[in-house]
C-alpha positions in Angstrom: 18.3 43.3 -9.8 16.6 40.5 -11.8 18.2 37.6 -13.5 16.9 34.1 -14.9 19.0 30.4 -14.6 17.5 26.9 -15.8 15.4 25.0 -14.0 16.3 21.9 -11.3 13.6 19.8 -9.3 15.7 20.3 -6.4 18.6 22.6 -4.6 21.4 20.4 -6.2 21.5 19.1 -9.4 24.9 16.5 -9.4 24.4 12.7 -8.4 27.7 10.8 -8.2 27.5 7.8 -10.6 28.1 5.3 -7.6 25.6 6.5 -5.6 22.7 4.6 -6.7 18.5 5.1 -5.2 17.8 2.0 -3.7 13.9 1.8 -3.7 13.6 0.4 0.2 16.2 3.6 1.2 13.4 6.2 -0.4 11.9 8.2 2.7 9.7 11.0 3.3 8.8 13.3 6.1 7.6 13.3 8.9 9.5 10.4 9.9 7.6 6.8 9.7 7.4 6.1 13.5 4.8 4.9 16.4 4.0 8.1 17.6 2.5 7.8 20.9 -0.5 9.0 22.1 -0.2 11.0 25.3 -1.6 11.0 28.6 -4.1 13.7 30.3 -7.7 15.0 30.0 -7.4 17.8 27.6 -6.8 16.3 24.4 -6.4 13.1 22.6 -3.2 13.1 20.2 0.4 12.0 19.1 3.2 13.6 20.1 7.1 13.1 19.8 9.8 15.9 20.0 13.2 17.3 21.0 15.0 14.0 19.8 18.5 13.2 19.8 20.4 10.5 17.4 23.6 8.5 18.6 25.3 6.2 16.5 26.3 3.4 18.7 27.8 0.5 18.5 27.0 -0.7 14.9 23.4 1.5 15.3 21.5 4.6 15.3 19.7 5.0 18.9 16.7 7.7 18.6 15.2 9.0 21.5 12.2 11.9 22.0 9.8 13.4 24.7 7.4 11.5 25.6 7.6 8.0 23.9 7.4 5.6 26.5 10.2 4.6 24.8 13.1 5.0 21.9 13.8 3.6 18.3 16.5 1.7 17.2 17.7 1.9 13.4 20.7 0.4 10.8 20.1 3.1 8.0 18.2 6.1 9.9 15.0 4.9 7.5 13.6 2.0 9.4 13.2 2.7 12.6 12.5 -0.4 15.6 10.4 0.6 18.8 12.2 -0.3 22.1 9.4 -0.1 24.8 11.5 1.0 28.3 10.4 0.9 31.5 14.0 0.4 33.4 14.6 4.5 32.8 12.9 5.7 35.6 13.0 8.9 34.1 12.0 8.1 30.8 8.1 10.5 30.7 10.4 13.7 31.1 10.9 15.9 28.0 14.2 16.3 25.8 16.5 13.9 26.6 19.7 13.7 26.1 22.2 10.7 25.5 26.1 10.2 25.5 28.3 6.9 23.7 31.2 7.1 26.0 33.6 3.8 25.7 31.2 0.9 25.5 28.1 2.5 27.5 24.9 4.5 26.6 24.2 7.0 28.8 20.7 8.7 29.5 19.6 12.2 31.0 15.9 13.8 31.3 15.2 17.1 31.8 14.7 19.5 35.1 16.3 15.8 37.1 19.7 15.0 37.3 19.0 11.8 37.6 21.8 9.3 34.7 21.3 5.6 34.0 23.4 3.6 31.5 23.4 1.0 29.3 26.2 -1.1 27.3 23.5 -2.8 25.3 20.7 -0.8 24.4 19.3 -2.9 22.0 17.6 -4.3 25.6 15.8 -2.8 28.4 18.7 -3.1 30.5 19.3 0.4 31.9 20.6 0.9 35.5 21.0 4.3 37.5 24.5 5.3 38.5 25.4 7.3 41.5 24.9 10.8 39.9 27.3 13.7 41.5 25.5 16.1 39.0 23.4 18.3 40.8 21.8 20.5 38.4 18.3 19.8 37.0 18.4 21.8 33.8 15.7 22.0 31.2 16.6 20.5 27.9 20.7 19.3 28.8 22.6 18.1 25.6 25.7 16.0 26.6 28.7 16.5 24.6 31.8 14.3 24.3 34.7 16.3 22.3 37.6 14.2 20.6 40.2 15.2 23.9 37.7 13.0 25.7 36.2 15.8 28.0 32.8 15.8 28.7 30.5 19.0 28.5 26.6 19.2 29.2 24.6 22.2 27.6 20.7 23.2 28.9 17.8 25.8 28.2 14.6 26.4 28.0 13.7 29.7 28.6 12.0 33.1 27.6 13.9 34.6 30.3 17.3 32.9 31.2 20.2 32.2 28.7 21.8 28.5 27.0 24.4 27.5 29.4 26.8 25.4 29.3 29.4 23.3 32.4 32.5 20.9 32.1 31.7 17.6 33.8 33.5 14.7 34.9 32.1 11.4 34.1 34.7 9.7 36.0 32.9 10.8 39.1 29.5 10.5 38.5 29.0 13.5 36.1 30.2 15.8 38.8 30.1 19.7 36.9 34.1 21.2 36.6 33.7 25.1 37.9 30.6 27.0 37.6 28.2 27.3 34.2 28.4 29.5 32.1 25.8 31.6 29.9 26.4 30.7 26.7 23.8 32.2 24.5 21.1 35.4 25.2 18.1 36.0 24.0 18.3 39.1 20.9 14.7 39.4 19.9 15.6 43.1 18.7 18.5 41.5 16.7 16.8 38.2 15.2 13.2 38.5 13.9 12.8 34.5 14.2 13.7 34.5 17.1 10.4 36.1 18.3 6.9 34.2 18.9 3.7 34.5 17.2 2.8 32.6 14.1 4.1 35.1 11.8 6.9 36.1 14.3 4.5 39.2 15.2 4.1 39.1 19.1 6.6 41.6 20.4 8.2 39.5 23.4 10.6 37.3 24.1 10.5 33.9 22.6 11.4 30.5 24.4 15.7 29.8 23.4 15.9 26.2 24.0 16.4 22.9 23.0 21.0 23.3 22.8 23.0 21.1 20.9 26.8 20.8 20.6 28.8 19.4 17.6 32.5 20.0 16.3 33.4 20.0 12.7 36.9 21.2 11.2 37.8 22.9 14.4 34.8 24.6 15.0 32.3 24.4 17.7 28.6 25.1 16.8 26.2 25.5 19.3 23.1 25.1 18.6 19.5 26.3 20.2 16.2 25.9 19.2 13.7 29.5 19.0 10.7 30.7 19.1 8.8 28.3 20.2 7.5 24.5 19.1 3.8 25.2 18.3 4.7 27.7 15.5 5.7 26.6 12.0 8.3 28.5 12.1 10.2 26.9 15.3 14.0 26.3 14.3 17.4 26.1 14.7 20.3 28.7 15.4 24.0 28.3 15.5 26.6 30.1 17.6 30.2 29.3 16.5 33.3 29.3 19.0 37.0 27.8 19.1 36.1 25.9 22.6 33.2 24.3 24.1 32.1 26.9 26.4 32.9 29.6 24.1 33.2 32.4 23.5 30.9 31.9 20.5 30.0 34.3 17.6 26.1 34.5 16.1 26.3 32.6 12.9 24.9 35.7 10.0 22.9 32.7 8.1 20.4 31.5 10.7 18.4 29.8 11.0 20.7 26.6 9.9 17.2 24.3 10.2 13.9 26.3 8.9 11.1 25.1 7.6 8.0 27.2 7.2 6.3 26.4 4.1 5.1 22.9 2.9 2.9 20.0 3.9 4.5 19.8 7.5 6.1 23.0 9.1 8.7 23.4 11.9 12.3 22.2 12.4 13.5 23.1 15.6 14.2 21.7 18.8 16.7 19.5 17.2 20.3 17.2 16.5 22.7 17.3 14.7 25.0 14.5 14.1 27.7 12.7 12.1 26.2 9.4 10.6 28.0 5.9 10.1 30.1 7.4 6.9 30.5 10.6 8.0 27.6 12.7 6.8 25.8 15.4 8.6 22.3 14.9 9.5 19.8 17.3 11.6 16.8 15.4 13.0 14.2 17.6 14.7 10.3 18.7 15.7 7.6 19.2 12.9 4.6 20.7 14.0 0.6 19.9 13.9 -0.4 21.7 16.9 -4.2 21.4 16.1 -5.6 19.3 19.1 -2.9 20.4 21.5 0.3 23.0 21.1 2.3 20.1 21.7 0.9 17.8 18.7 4.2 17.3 16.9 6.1 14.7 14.6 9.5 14.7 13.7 11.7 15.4 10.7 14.9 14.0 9.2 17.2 16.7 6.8 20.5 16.3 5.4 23.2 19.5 6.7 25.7 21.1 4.5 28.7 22.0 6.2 30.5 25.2 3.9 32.9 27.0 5.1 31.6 30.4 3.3 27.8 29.7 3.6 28.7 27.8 7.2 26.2 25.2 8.5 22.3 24.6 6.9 19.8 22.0 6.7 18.2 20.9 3.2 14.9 21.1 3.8 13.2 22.6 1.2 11.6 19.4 -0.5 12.2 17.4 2.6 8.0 16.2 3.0 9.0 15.0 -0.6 10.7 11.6 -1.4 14.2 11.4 -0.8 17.1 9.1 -0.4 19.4 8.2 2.5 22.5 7.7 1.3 24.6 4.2 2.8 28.0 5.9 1.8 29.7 9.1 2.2 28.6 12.2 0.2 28.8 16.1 0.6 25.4 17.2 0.3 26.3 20.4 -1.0 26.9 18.6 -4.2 24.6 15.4 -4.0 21.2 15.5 -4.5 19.2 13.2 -1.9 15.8 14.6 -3.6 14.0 12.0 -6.0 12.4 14.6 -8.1 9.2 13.4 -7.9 6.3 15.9 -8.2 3.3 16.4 -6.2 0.3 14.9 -8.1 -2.3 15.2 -5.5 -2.7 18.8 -5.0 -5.7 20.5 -5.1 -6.8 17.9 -6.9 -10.4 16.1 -6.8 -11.3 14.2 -4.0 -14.6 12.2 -3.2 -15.1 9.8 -0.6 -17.1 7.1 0.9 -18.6 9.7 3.6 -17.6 12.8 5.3 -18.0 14.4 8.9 -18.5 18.3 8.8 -15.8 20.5 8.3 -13.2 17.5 7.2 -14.8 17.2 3.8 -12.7 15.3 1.3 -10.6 18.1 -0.1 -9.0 18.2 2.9 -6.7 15.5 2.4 -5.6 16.8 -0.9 -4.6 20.2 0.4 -1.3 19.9 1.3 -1.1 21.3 4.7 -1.2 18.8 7.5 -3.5 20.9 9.7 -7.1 20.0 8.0 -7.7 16.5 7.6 -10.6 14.5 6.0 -12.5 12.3 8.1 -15.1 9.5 7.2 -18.0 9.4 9.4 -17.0 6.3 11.1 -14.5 3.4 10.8 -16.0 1.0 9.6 -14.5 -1.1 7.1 -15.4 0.0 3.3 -14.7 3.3 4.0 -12.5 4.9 1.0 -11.3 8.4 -0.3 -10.3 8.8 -4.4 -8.2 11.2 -5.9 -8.4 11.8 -9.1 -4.8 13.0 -10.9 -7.4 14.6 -14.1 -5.7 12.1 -16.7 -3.2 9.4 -16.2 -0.1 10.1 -15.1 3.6 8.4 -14.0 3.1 7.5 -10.3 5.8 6.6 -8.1 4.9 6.9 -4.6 1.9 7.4 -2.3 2.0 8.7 1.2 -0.5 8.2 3.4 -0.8 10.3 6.3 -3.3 8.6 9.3 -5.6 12.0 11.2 -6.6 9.7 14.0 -10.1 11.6 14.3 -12.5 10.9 16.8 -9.7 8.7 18.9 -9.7 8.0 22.3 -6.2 6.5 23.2 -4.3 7.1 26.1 -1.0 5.2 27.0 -0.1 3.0 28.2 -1.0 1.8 24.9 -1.0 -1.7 22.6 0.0 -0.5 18.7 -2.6 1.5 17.2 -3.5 -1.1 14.0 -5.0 0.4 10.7 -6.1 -1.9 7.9 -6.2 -0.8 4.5 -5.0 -0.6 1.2 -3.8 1.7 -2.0 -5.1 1.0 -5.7 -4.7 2.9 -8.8 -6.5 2.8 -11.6 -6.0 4.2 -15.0 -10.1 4.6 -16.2 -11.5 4.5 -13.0 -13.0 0.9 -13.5 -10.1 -1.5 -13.6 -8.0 -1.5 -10.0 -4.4 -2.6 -9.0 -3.2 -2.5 -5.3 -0.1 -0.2 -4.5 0.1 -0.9 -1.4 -1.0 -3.4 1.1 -1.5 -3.0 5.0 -5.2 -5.0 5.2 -3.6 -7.9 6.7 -1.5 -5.4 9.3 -1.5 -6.9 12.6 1.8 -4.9 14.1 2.8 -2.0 12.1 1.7 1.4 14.5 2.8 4.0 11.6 0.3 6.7 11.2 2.6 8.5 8.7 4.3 6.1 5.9 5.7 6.4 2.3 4.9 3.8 0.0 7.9 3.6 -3.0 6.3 1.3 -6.1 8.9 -1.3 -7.0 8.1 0.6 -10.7 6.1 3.9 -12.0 2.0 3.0 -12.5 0.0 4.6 -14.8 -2.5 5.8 -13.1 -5.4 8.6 -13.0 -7.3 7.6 -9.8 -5.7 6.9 -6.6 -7.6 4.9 -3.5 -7.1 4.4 -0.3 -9.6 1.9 1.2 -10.2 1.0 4.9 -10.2 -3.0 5.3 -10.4 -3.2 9.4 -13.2 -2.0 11.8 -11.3 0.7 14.1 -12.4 2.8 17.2 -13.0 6.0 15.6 -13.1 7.7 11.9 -10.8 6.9 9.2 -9.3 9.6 8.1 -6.6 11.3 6.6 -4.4 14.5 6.7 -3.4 14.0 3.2 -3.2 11.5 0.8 0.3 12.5 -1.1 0.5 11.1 -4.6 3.8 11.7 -6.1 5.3 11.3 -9.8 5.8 13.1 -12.9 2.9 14.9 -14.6 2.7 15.0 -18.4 2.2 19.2 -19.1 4.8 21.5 -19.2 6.8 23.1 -16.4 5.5 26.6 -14.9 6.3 29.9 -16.3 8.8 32.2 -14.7 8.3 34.4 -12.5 7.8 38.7 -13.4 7.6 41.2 -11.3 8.9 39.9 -8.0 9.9 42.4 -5.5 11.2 42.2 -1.9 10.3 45.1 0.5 12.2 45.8 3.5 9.8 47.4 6.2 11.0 51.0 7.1 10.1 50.6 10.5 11.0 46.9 11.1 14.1 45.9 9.5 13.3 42.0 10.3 10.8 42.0 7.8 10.3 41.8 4.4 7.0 42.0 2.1 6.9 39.5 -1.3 5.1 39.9 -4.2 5.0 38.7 -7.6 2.6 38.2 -11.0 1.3 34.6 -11.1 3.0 32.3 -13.2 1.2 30.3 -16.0 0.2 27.1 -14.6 2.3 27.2 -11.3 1.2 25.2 -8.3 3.6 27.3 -5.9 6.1 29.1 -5.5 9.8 28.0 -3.6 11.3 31.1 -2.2 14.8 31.1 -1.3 17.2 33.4 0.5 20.4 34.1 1.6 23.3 36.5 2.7 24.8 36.7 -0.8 23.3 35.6 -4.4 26.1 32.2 -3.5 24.4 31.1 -0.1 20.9 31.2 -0.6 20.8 28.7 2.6 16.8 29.0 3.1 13.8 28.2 1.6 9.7 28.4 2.1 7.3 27.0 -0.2 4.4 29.6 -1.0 0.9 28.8 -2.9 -0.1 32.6 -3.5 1.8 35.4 -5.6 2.3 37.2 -2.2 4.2 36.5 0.9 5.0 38.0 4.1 7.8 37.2 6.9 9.2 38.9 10.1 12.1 36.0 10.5 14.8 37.9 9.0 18.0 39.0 11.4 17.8 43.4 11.3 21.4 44.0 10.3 22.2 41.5 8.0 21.7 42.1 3.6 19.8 39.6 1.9 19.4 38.2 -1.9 16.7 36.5 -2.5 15.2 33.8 -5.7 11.9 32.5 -6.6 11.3 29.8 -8.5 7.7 28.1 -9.6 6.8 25.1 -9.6 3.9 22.1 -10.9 3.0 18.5 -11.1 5.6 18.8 -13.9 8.3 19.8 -12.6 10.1 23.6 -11.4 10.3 26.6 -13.6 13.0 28.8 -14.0 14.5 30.4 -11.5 15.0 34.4 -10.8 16.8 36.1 -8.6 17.0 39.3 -6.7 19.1 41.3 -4.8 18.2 43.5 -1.8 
């Protein structure tokens, strides 16, 4: 069954009137960070993962694998590296952290080992005399509001979540024995199996848990199939105590994200911010140099008590806002509304290294990349938009080519700035890093105090570095001046006979579309997922075998979206 509805740039379509888009609050994924570069002979990239966010003491603390480190922030946007060497522990993947009375505490994976510190804005950590004795793969503390402590762990294609009481009192000392929390149901839940289209018939890795209480409720959460895939994410299981028992929530994935610039969104947290809102921070995916090339990704959570618990992340590698006040997401829109400009679009640059020609970095997927054929200064790529247009943000998105960094590490420094022009003679800087001497932030969104007309964008190199400049992408983002896309005719949705878990898309192209956003859900209401498709065709395994579906699709330009239409299984 087919039927239309009007169009919206984004999920939501209601702003409150006293929530206002303060230009310097304006973010875009992946998160802008000083990703490290990692140690060992086989390849040279960036890499951070599994993180965690506690709100603590008047700040947001952000740890990940692998950072040498952890980020301190006062409105999850701007983000301040806190080198740590006092964490003897700090190299080992997925931590986890606790705020318990005045005191940060820190745990590492597959090593019981805890330190703690009252003021981690410093260095200061100290080990305490841990009684905990298990060395668990990915742990997740938890602190529920009776004041009992529980810690979560998992990583594993074999062995289940689990889950232990344990008594901080007494050096983290585990109450009774642990308990298996959540199995693996490959047979169950197609996205829950490996393989970049979910195709390879064997167990996944369930990983990554996460605990977090909301009206009552306890959802568990675990990360599946695996992080190298795009299509790594988040499950819930919901119980009425800590250690369960805990029900399969019918809408997962509650964090997805397939489609777009930057893929992935598992392995990840979910907390309460400073006013109350939900957030889910979590692992994006590159995965070119090394499976474990990843980023990470901020995404604001709806919390319904029909649809249950989902991350917003369908234009979430597009600007948005964070909000410095209480909303409900499922009502307020963080999304800007600004369109991609860049795509597909010509590109010509200074100079090019084979197979990284210049139309890489205008085809919005982050794993091609341009490269110039050195980096020396006065290297440059152009974009041209085809006629002037509104633009109200660039992001530029660093490839790191030809590097060979290893930690530990000074800041990696890149000089260079943005123009736009509107004839391609006459040229106006955007933005302005050729005097950078600290910033280390290989991904970054620029937010122009006001919209430039502009029909070429630049991006010129302005310091000698140690290796090619070069770029994933270079995002331009705005408002076009054509009209909106054509809806879409003739979709259909095919559920394999043989394979309930998937489902077979296709559709007639839509005058002038750029893409498609394809959304689904357990009922026409909670259409909780989305993936962003450049093709009239489209084919997924993720879907859970005994659960109905409804599905939408929407197109989608430099203009804006179309109409949407929607179908029911």
């Amino acid at each position: 069954m087919l039927a239309m509805a009007g169009h919206a740039m984004a999920r939501h379509n209601h702003q409150p009137d006293s929530v206002q888009h303060p230009r310097s609050l304006i973010t875009a994924n992946p998160m802008v960070l000083n990703y490290r570069f990692q140690p060992g002979p086989d390849s040279v990239r960036r890499e951070a993962a599994d993180p965690v966010v506690e709100w603590f003491k008047d700040a947001y603390y952000l740890f990940a694998s692998k950072s040498g480190g952890y980020w301190r922030s006062e409105n999850l946007k701007d983000w301040s590296y806190i080198p740590c060497r006092t964490i003897a522990t700090i190299e080992d993947y997925a931590p986890t952290v606790l705020a318990l009375g005045d005191t940060l505490y820190y745990l590492g994976s597959d090593n019981p080992r805890i330190f703690k510190n009252p003021t981690p804005q410093y260095d200061t950590w100290e080990e305490i005399d841990s009684k905990f004795t298990i060395p668990g793969h990915d742990p997740a503390f938890y602190l529920d509001d009776d004041g009992r402590v529980y810690l979560y762990w998992g990583c594993s294609d074999v062995e289940p979540i689990m889950g232990v009481e344990v008594n901080p009192s007494d050096g983290f000392r585990q109450i009774g024995e642990p308990v298996e929390l959540i199995h693996h149901n490959i047979d169950k839940y197609g996205w829950e199996v490996p393989g970049i289209n979910n195709e390879e018939q064997r167990q996944g890795w369930n990983e990554g848990p996460c605990m977090l209480k909301a009206d009552g409720k306890y959802y568990l959460q675990y990360a599946a199939p695996g992080t190298q895939y795009r299509i790594y994410g988040d499950g819930i299981y919901v119980g009425d105590s800590p250690l369960g028992p805990f029900e399969y929530m019918e809408n997962n994935p509650m964090s997805f994200k397939p489609g777009g610039f930057i893929g992935g969104a598992g392995h990840g947290h979910t907390f309460y911010d400073r006013y109350g809102n939900l957030w889910h921070v979590a692992s994006m995916t590159i995965a070119m140099r090394h499976w474990f090339e990843r980023r990470l990704g901020l995404f604001p959570v709806v919390l319904d008590p029909v649809k249950g618990m989902y991350a917003l992340t369908e234009w979430s590698d597009y600007p948005f806002m964070i909000p410095q006040c209480k909303v409900d997401f499922a009502t307020f829109n963080p999304f800007m509304g600004w369109n991609l400009l860049s795509m597909g679009k010509k590109a010509t640059a200074s100079s090019s290294v084979a197979g990284h020609s210049a139309e890489r970095a205008v085809d919005k997927k982050v794993e091609t990349w341009w490269a110039a054929s050195g980096g020396e200064a006065g290297e440059w790529l152009s974009v041209d938009l085809g006629e002037p247009m509104d633009v109200n943000a660039v992001q530029v998105n660093l490839a790191d080519h030809n590097f060979n960094v290893r930690p530990p590490h000074a800041p990696v420094i890149y000089k260079y700035h943005v123009e736009a022009s509107a004839d391609g003679k006459s040229w106006n800087k955007v933005a302005d890093r050729s005097d950078n001497a600290v910033v280390d932030a290989p991904h970054e969104l620029f937010v122009l105090d006001e919209p430039v007309k502009a029909r070429y964008v630049r991006i010129v190199n302005d310091g000698a570095i140690a290796g090619s400049f070069s770029l994933f992408d270079l995002r331009v983002f705005g408002q076009g001046n054509g009209m909106l896309p054509g809806a879409v005719t003739g979709f259909k949705a095919v559920r394999e006979d043989g394979d309930r878990r998937a489902f077979s898309f296709s559709w007639n192209p839509s005058e002038g579309a750029d893409g498609y956003v394809l959304r689904w859900g357990t009922s026409k209401d909670a259409l909780t997922h989305s993936v962003l498709v450049y093709g009239d065709s489209y084919k997924a395994r993720y879907f859970n075998r005994d659960s109905d579906y409804c599905f939408s699709i929407t197109s989608f330009n430099e203009n804006g979206v179309g109409e949407t239409v929607f179908f029911n299984d």
